[in-house]
N, C-alpha and C positions, 0 to 999 in steps of 0.2 A: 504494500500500500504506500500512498504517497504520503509525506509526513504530515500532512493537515488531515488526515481519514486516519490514520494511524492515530495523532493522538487525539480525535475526537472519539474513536473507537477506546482508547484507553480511560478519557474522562468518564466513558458512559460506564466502564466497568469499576473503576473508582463510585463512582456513583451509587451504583447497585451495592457494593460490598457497603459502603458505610451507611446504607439503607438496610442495612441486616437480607438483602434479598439473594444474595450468594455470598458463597466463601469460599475461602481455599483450602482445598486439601491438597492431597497424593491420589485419593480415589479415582477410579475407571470410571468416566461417564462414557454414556453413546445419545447419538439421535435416536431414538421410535419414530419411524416413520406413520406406523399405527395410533401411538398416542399422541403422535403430533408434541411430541416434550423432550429435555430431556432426562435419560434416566439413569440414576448411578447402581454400578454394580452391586452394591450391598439392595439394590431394592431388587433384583433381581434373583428370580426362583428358579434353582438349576435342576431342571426336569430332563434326564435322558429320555433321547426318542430313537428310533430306529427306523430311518425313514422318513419321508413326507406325513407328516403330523399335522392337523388343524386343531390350535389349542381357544381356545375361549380367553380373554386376554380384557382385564376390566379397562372398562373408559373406549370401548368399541363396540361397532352392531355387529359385526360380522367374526369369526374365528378368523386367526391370523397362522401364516404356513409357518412350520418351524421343518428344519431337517432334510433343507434341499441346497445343495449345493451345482449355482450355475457357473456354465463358463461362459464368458465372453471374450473376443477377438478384437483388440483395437489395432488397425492398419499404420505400417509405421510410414510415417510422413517420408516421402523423398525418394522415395525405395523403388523406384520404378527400373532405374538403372540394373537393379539387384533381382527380380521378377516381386511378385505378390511377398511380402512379408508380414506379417504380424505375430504381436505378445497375448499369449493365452492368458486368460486370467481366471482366477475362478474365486468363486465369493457364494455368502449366502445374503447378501444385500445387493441385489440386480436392481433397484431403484437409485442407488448413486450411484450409479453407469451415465446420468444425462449432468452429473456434478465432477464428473472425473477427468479433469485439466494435463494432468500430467502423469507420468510412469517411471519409475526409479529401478534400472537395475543395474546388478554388481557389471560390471565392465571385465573383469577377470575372467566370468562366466561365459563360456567357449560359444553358448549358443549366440549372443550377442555382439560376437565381432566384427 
């Protein structure tokens, strides 16, 4: 970010903190795309599943999928010289697939040369 968004993005979070409305920890947070919030690991109820599972998930009308793991293929920019390239990816959140700006890999790793 450019420095004027940067530190108005800092003021707001100042802000919030001395409003008692967040804190800081160490703890895991994530986004719920389901509950539209978000939620830290200790609120989270670790249910093994085996599979594609629809679990019932409060604060939604519908049961939410747990237990599937997708892939997706992002085309590597440039690469036409080289024939079709792309990085496999696989995830069980295929909904930040249309937030996913960039991809990080090791450079040592043979596949990637």
């Amino acid at each position: 970010m450019d420095p004027r968004h940067s530190q108005l993005v800092r003021d707001a979070f100042i802000r919030l903190y001395d409003d008692g409305l967040i804190y800081r920890s160490t703890k895991m947070v994530s986004w719920s795309c389901a509950l539209q919030s978000v939620i830290s690991d200790i609120e989270v109820d670790k249910i093994p599943t085996e599979g594609r599972t629809l679990i019932e998930v409060p604060g939604t009308k519908a049961r939410v999928e747990f237990g599937v793991l997708h892939t997706i293929e992002f085309p590597i920019v440039d690469s036409a010289a080289l024939g079709p390239l792309s990085v496999r990816v696989e995830t069980t959140r295929p909904e930040t697939m249309l937030g996913d700006v960039a991809l990080a890999v090791n450079s040592r790793d043979d596949r990637y040369k």
